[in-house]
KEGUZA-103228 format. One record per atom (N, C-alpha, C, O, CB): atom name; residue number from 1; x, y, z. Coordinates in steps of 0.001 Angstrom, whole numbers, plus 500000, padded with zeros to 6 digits. Glycine has a CB too. Layout:
<nodes>
NODE atom seq     px     py     pz
NODE   CA NUM      X      Y      Z
...
</nodes>
This chain:
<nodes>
NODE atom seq     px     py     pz
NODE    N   1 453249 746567 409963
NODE   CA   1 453519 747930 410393
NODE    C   1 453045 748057 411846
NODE    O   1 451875 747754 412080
NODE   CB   1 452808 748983 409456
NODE    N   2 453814 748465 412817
NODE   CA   2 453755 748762 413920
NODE    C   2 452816 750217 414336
NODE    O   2 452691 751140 413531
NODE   CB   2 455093 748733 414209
NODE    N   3 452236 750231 415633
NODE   CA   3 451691 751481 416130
NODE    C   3 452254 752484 415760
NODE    O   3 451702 753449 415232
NODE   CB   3 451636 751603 417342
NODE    N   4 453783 752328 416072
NODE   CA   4 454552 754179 415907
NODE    C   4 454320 754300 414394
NODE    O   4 453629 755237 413996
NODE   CB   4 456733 754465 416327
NODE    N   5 454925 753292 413386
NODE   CA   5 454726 753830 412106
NODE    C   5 453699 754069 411550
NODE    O   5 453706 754901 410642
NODE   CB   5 455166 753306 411386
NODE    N   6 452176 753234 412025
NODE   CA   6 451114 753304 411598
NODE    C   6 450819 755216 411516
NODE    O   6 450330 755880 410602
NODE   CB   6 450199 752288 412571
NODE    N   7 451348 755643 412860
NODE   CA   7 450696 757137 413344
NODE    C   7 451377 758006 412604
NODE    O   7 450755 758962 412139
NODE   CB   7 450846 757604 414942
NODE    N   8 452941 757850 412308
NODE   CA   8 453683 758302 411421
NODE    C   8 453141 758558 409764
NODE    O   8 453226 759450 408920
NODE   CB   8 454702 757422 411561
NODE    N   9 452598 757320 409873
NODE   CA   9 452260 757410 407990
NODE    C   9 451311 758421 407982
NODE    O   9 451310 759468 407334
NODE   CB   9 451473 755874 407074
NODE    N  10 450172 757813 409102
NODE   CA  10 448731 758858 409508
NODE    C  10 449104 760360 409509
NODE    O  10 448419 761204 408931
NODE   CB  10 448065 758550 411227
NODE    N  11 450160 760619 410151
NODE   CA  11 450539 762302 410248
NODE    C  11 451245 762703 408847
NODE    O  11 450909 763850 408552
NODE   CB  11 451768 762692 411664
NODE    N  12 451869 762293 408160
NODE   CA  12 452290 762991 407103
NODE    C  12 451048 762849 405998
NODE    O  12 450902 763796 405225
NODE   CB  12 453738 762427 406630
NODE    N  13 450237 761823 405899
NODE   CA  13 449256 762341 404963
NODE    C  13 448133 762997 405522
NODE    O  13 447069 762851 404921
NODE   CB  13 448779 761348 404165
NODE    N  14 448153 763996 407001
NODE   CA  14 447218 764559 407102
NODE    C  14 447846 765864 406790
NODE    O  14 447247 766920 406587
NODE   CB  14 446525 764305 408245
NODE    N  15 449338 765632 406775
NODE   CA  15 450382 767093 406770
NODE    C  15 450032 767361 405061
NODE    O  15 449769 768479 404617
NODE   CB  15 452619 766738 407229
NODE    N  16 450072 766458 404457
NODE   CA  16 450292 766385 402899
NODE    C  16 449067 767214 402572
NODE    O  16 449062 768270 401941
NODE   CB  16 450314 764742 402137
NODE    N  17 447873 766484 403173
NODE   CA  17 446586 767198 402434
NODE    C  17 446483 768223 403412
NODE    O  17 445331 768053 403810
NODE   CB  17 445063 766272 402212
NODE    N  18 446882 769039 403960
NODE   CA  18 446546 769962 404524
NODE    C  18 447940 771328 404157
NODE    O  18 447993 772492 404555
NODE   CB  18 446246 769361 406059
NODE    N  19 448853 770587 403312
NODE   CA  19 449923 771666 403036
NODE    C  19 449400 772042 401088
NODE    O  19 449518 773057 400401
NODE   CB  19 451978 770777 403370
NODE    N  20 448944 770937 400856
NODE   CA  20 448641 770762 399110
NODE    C  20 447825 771830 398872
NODE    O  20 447819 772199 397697
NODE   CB  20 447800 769296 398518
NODE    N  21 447295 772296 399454
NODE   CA  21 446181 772977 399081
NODE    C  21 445125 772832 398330
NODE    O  21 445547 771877 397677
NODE   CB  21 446448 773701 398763
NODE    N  22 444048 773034 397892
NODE   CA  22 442685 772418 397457
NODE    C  22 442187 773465 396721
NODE    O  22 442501 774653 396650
NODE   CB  22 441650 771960 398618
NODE    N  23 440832 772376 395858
NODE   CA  23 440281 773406 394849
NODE    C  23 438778 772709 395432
NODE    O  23 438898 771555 395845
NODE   CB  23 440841 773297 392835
NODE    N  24 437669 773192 395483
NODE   CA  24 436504 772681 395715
NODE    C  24 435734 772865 394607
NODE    O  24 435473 774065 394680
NODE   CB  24 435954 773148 396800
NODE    N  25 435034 772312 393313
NODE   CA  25 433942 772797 392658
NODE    C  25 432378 772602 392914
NODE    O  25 432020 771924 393877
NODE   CB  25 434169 772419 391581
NODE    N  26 431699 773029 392296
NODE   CA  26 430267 772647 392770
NODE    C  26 429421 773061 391610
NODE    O  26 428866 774159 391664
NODE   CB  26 429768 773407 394201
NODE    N  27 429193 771912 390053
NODE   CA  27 428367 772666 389538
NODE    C  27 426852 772393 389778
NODE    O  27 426315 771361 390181
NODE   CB  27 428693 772673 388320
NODE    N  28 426254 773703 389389
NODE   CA  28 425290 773932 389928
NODE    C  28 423755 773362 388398
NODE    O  28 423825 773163 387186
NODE   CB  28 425598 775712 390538
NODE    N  29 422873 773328 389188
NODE   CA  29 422066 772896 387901
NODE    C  29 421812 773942 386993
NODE    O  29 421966 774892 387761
NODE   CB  29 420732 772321 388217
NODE    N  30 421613 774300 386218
NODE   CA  30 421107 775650 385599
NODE    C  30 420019 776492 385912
NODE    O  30 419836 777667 385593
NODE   CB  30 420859 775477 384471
NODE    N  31 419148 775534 386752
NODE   CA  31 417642 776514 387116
NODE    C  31 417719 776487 388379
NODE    O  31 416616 776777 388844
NODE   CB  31 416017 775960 386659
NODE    N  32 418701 776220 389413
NODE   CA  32 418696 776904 390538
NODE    C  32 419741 778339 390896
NODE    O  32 420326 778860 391846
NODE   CB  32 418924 775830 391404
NODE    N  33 419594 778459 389992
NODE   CA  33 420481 780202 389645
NODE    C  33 422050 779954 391163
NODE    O  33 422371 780694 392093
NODE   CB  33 418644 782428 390348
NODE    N  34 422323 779285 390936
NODE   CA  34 423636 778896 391499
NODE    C  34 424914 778947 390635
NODE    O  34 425034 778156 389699
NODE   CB  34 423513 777566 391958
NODE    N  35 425604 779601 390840
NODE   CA  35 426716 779420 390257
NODE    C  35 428262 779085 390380
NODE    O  35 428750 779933 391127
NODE   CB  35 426638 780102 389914
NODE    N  36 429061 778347 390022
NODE   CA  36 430126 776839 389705
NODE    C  36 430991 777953 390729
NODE    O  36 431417 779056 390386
NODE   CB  36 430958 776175 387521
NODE    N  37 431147 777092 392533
NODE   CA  37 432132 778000 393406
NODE    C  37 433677 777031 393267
NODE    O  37 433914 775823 393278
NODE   CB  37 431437 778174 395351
NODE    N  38 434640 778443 393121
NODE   CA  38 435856 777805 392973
NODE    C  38 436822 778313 393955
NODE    O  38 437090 779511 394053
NODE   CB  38 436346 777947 391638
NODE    N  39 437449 777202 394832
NODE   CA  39 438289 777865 396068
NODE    C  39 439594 777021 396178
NODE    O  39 439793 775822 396371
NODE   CB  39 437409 777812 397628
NODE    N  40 440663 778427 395922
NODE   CA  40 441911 777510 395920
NODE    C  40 443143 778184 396878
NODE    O  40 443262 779393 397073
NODE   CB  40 442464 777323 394251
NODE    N  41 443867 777329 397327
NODE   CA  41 444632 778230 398789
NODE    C  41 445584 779071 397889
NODE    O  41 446072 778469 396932
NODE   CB  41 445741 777075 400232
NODE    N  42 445824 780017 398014
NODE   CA  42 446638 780992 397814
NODE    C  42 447622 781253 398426
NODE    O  42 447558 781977 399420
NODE   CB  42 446189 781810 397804
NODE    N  43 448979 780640 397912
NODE   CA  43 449840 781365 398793
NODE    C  43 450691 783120 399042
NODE    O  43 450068 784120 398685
NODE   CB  43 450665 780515 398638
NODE    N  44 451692 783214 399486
NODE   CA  44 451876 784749 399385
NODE    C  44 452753 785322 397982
NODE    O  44 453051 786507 397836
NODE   CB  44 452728 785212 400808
NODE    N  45 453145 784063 396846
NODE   CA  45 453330 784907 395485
NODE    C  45 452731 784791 395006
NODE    O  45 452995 785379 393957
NODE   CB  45 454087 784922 394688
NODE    N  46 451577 784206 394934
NODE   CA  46 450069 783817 394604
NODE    C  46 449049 784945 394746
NODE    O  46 448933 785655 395745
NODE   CB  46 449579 782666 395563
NODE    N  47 448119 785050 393314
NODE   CA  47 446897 785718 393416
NODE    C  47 445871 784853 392729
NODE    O  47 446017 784105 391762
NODE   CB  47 446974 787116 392830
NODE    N  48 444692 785152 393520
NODE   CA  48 443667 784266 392954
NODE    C  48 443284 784420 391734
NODE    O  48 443935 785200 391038
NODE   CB  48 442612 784281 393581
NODE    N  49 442139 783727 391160
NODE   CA  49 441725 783812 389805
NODE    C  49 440817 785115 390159
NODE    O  49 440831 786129 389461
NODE   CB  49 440934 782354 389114
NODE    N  50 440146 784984 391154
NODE   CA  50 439106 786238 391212
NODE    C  50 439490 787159 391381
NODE    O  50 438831 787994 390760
NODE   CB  50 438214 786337 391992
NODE    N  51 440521 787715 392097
NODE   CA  51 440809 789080 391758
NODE    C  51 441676 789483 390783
NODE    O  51 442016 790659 390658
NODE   CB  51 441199 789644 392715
NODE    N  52 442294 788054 389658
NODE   CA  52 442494 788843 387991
NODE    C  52 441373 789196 387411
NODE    O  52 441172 790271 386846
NODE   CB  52 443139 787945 386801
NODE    N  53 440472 788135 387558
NODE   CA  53 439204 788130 387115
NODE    C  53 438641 789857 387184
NODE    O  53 438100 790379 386209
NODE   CB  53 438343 786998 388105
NODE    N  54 438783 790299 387966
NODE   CA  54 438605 791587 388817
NODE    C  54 439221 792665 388404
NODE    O  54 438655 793677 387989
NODE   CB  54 439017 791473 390097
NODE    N  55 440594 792469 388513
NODE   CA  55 441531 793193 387766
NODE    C  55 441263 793544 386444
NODE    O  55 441290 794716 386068
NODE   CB  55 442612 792577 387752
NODE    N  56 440989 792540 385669
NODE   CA  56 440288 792591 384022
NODE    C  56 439626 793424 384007
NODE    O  56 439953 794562 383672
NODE   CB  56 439449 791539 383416
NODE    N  57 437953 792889 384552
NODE   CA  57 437209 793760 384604
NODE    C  57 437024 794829 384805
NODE    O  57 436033 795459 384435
NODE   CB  57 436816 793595 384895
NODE    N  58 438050 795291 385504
NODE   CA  58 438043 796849 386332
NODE    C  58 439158 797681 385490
NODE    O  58 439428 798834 385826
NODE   CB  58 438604 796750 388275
NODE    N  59 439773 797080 384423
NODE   CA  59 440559 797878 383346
NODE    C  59 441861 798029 384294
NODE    O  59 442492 799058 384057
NODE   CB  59 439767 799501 382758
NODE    N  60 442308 797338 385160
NODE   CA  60 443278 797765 386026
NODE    C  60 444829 797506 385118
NODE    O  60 445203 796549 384441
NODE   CB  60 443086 796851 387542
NODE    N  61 445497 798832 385462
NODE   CA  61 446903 798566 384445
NODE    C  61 447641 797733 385042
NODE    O  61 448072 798010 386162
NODE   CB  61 447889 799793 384112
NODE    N  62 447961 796481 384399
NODE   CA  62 449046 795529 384839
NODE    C  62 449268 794626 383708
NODE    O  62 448566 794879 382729
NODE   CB  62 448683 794705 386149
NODE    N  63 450339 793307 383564
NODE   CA  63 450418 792608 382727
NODE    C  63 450627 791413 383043
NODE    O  63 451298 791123 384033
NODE   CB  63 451063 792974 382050
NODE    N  64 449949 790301 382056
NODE   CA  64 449752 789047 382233
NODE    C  64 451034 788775 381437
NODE    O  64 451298 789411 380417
NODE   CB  64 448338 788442 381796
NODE    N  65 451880 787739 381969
NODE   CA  65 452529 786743 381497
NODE    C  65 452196 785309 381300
NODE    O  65 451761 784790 382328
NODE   CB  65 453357 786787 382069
NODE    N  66 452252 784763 380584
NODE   CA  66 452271 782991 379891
NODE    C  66 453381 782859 379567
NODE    O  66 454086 783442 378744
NODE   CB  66 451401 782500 378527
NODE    N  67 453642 781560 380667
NODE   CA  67 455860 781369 380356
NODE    C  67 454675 779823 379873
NODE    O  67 455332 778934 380416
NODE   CB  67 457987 781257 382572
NODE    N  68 453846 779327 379444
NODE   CA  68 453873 778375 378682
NODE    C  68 454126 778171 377162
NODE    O  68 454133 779261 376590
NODE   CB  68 452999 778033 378933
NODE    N  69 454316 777216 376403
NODE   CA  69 454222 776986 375373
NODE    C  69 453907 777373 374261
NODE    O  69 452700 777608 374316
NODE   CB  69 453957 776517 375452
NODE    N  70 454459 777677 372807
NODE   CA  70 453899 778230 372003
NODE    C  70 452461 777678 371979
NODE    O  70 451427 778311 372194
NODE   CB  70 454624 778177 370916
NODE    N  71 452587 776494 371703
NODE   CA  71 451242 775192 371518
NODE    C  71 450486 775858 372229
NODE    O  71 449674 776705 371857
NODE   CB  71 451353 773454 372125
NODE    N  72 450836 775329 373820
NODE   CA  72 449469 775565 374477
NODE    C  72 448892 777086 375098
NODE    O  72 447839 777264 375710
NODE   CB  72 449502 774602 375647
NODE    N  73 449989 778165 374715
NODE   CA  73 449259 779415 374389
NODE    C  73 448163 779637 373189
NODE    O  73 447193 780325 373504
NODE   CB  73 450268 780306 374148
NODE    N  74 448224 778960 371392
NODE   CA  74 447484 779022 370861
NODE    C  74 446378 778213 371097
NODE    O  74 445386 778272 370370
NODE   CB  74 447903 779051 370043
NODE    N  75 446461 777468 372042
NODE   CA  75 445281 776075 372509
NODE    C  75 444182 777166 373286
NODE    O  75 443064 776822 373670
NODE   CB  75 446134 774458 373995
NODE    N  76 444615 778217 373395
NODE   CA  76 444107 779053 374465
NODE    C  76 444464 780032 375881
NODE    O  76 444508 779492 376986
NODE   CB  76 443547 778358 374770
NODE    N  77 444611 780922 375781
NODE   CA  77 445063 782012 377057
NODE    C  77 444229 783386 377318
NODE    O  77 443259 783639 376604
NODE   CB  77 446627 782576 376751
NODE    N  78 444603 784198 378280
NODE   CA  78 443802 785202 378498
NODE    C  78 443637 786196 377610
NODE    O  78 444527 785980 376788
NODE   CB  78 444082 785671 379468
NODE    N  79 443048 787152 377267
NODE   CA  79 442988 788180 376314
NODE    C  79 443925 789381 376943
NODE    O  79 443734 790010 377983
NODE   CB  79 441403 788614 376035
NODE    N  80 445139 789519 375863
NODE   CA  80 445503 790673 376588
NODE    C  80 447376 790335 376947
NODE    O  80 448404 790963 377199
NODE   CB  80 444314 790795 378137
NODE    N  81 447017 789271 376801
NODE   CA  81 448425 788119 377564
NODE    C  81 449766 788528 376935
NODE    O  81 449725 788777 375730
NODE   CB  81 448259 786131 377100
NODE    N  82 450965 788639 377572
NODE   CA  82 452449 788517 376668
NODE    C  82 452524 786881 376558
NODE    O  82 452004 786078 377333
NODE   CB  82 454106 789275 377624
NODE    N  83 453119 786665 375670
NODE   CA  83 453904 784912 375645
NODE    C  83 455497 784916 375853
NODE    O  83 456134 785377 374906
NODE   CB  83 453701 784032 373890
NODE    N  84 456172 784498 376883
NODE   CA  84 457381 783998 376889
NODE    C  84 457400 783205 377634
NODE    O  84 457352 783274 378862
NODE   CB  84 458271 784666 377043
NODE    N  85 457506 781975 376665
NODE   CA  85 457898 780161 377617
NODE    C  85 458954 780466 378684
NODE    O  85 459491 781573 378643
NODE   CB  85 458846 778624 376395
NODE    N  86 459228 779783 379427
NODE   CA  86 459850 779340 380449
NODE    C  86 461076 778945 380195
NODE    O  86 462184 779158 380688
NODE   CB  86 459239 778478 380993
NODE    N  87 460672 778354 379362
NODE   CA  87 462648 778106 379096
NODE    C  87 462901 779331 378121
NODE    O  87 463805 779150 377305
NODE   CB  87 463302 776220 378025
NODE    N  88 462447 780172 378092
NODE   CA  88 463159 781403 377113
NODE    C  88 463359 782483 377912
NODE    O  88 463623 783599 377463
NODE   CB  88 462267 781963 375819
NODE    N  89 463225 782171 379318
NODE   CA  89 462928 783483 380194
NODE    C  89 464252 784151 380641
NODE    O  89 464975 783329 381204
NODE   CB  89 462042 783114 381578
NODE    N  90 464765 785335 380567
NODE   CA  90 465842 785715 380714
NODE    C  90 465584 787165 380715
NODE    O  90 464744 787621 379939
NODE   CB  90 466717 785169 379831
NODE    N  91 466341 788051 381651
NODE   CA  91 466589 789528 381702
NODE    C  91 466349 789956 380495
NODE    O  91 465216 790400 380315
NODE   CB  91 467912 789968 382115
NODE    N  92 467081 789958 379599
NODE   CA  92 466974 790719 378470
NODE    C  92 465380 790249 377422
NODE    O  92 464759 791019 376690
NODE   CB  92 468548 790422 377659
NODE    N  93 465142 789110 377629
NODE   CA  93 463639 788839 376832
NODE    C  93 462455 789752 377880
NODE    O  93 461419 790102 377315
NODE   CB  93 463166 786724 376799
NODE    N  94 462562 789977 378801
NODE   CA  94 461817 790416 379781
NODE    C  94 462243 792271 378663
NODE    O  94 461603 792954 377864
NODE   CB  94 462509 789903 381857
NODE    N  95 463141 792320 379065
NODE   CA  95 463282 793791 378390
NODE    C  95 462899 793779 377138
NODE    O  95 462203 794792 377068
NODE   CB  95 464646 794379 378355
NODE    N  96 462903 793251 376027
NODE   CA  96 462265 793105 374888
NODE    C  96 460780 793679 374843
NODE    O  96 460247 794653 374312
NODE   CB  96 462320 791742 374604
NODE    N  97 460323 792528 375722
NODE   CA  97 459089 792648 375746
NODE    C  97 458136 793796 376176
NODE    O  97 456916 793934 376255
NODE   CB  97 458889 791799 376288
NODE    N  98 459446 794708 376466
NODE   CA  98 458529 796122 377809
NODE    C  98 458749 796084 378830
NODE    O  98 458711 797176 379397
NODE   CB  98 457017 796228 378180
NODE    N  99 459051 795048 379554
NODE   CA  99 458947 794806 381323
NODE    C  99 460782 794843 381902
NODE    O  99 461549 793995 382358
NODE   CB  99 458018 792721 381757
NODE    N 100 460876 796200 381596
NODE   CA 100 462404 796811 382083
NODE    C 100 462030 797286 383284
NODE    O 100 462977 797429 384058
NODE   CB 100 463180 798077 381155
NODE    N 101 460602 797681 383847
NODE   CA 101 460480 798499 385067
NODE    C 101 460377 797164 386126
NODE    O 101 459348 796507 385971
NODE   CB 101 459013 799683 385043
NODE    N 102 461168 796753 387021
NODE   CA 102 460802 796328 387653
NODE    C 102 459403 796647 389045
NODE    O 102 458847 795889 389840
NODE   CB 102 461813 796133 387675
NODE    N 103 459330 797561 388871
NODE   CA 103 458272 797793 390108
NODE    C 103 456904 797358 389076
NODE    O 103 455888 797106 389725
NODE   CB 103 458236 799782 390914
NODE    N 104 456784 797259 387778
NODE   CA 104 455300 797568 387416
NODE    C 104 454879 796232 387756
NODE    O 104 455639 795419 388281
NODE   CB 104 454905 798083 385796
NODE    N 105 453807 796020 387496
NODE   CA 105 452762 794633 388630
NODE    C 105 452388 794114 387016
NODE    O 105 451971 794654 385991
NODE   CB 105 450721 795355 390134
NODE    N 106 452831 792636 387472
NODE   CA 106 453115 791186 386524
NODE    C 106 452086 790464 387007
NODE    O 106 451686 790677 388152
NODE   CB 106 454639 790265 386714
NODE    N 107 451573 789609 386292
NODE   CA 107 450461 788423 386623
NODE    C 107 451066 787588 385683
NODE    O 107 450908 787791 384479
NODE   CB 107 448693 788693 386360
NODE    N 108 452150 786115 386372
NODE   CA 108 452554 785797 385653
NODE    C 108 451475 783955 385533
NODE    O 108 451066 783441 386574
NODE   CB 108 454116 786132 385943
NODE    N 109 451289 783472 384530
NODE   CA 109 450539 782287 384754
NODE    C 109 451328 781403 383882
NODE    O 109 452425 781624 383370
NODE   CB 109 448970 782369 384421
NODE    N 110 450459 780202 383792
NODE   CA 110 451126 778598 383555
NODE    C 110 449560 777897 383275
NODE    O 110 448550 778573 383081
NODE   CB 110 452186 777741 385307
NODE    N 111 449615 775949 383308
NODE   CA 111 448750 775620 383284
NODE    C 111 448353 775146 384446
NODE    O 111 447206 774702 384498
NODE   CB 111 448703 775099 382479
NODE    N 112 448965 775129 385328
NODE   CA 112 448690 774731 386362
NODE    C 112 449110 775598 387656
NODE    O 112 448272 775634 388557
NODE   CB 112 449129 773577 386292
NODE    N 113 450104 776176 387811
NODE   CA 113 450902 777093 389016
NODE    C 113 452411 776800 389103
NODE    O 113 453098 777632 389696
NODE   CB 113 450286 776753 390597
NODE    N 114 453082 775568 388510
NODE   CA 114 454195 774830 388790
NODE    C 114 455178 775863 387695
NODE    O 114 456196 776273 388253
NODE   CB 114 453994 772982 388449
NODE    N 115 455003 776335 386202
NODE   CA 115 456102 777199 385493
NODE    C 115 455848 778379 386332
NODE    O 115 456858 778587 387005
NODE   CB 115 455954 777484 383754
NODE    N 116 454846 779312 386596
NODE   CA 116 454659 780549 386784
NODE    C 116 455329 780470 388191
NODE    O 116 456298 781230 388191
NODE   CB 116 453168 781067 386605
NODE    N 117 455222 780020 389045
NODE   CA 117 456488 780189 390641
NODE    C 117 457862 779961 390335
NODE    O 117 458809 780628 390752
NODE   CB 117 456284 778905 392017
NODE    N 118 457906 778930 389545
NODE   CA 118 459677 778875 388409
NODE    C 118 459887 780415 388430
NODE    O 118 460765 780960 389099
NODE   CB 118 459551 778170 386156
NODE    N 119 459020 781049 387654
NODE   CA 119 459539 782302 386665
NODE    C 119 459159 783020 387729
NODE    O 119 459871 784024 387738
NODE   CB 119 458848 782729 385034
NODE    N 120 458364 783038 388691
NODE   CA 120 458339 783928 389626
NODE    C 120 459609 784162 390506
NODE    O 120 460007 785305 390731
NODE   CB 120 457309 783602 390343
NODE    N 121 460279 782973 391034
NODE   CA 121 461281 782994 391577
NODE    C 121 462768 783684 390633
NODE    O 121 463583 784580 390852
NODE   CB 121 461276 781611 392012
NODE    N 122 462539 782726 389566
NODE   CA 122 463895 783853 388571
NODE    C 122 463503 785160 388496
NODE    O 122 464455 785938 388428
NODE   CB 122 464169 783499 386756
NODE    N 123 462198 785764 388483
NODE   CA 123 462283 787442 388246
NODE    C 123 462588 788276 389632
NODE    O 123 463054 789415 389644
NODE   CB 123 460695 788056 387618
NODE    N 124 462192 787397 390962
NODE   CA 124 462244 787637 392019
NODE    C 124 463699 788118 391710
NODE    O 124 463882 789307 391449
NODE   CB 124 461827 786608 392975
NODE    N 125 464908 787089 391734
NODE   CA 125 466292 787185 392141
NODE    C 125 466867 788108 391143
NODE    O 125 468053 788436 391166
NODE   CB 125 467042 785798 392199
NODE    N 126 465940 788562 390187
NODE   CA 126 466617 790005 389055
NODE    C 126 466000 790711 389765
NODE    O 126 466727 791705 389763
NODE   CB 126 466272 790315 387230
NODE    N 127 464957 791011 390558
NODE   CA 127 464556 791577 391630
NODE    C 127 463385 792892 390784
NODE    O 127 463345 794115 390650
NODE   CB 127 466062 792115 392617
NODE    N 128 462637 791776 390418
NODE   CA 128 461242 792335 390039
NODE    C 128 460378 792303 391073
NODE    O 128 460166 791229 391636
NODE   CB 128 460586 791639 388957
NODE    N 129 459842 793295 391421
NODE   CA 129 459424 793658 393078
NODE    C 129 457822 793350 393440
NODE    O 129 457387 793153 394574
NODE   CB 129 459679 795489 393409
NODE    N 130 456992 793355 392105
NODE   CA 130 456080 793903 392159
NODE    C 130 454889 792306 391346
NODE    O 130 453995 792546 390535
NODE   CB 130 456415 795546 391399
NODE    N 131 455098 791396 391656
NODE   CA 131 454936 790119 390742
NODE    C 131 454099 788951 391786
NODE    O 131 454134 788713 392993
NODE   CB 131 456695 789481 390172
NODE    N 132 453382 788413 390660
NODE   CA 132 452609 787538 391540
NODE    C 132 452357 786268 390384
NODE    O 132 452538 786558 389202
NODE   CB 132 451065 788377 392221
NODE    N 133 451937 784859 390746
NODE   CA 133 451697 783447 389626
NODE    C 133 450291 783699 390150
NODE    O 133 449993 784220 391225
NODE   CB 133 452588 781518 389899
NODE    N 134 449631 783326 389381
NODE   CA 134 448520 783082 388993
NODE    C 134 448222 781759 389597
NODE    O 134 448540 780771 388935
NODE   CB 134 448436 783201 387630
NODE    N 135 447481 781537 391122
NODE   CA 135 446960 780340 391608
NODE    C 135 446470 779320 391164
NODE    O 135 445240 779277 391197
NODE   CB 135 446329 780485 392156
NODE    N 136 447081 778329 390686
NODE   CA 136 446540 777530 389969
NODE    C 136 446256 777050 388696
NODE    O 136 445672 776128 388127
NODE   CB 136 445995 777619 390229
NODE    N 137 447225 778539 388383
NODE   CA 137 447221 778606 387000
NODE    C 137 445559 778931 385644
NODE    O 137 444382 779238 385836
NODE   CB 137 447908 777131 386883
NODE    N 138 446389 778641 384386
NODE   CA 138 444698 778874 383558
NODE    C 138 443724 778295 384072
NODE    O 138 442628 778755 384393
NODE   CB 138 444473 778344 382107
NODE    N 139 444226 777025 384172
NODE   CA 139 443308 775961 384553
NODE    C 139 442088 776064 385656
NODE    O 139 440987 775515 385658
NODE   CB 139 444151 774982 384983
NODE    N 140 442643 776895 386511
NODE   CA 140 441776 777290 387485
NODE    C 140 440809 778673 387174
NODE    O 140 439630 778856 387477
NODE   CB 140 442662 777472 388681
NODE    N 141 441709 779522 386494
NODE   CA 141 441321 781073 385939
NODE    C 141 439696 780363 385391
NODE    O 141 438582 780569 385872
NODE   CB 141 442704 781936 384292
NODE    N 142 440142 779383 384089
NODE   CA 142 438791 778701 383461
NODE    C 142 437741 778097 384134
NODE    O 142 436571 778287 383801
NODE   CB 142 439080 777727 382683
NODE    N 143 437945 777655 384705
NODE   CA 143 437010 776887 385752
NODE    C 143 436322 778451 386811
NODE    O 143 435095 778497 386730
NODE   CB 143 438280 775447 386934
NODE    N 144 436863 779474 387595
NODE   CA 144 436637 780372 387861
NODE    C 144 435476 780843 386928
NODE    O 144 434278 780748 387195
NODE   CB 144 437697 780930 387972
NODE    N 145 436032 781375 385769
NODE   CA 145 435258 782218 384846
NODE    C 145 434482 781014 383874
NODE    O 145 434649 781010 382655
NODE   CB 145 436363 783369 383923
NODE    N 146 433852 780272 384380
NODE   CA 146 432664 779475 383750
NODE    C 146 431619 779735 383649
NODE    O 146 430837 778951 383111
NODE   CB 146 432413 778567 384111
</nodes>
């Protein structure tokens, strides 16, 4: 491999880890009253775990979606949650479920972030206005709330 390609390879994996976005953990020992920090880039259909976390807590009216799995909804999900997988997602299951208003505010999640921007993007183009995936998905929500 030559100079130019060497710098080439060098720039796309500094592009890669710097577009991927990151999670940092840090657990802490138990007797230095520290507690497990979790930081993950957020993009703009993206909301963090901490301010659902927040949202919860603060009784704020909105609704969680899980477009995952029957399975791995009973494996575990948020309290409070609707379930409609991803491959079942369609206008009219959305209306079933209650969520005919498009303006009301969705927290839609996954296990990771990869279904919930899927389904974010299909509710987008029925033109649900008011919607955000869940950063990172449960996976991160859990690790958050440890």
């Amino acid at each position: 491999m030559n100079k130019k390609e060497s710098l080439v390879v060098f720039g796309l994996l500094i592009f890669s880890l710097l577009g991927a976005g990151f999670m940092i953990t840090r657990n802490a020992d138990s007797n230095d009253n520290q507690a497990t920090v979790v930081v993950a880039k957020v993009n703009n259909y993206e909301i963090s775990p901490e301010k659902v976390a927040e949202k919860i807590k603060g009784n704020d009216v909105f609704t969680l979606l899980d477009v995952r799995t029957m399975e791995e909804y009973e494996e575990g999900h948020i309290e409070g949650t609707l379930l409609l997988p991803l491959q079942l997602l369609n206008e009219q299951a959305l209306v079933e479920l209650g969520l005919d208003d498009k303006n009301k505010e969705i927290v839609i999640y996954c296990r990771s972030g990869n279904r919930s921007k899927q389904a974010y993007d299909l509710m987008s183009s029925w033109g649900y206005t008011n919607i955000k995936s869940l950063a990172g998905g449960i996976n991160t929500f859990k690790e958050y709330n440890k």
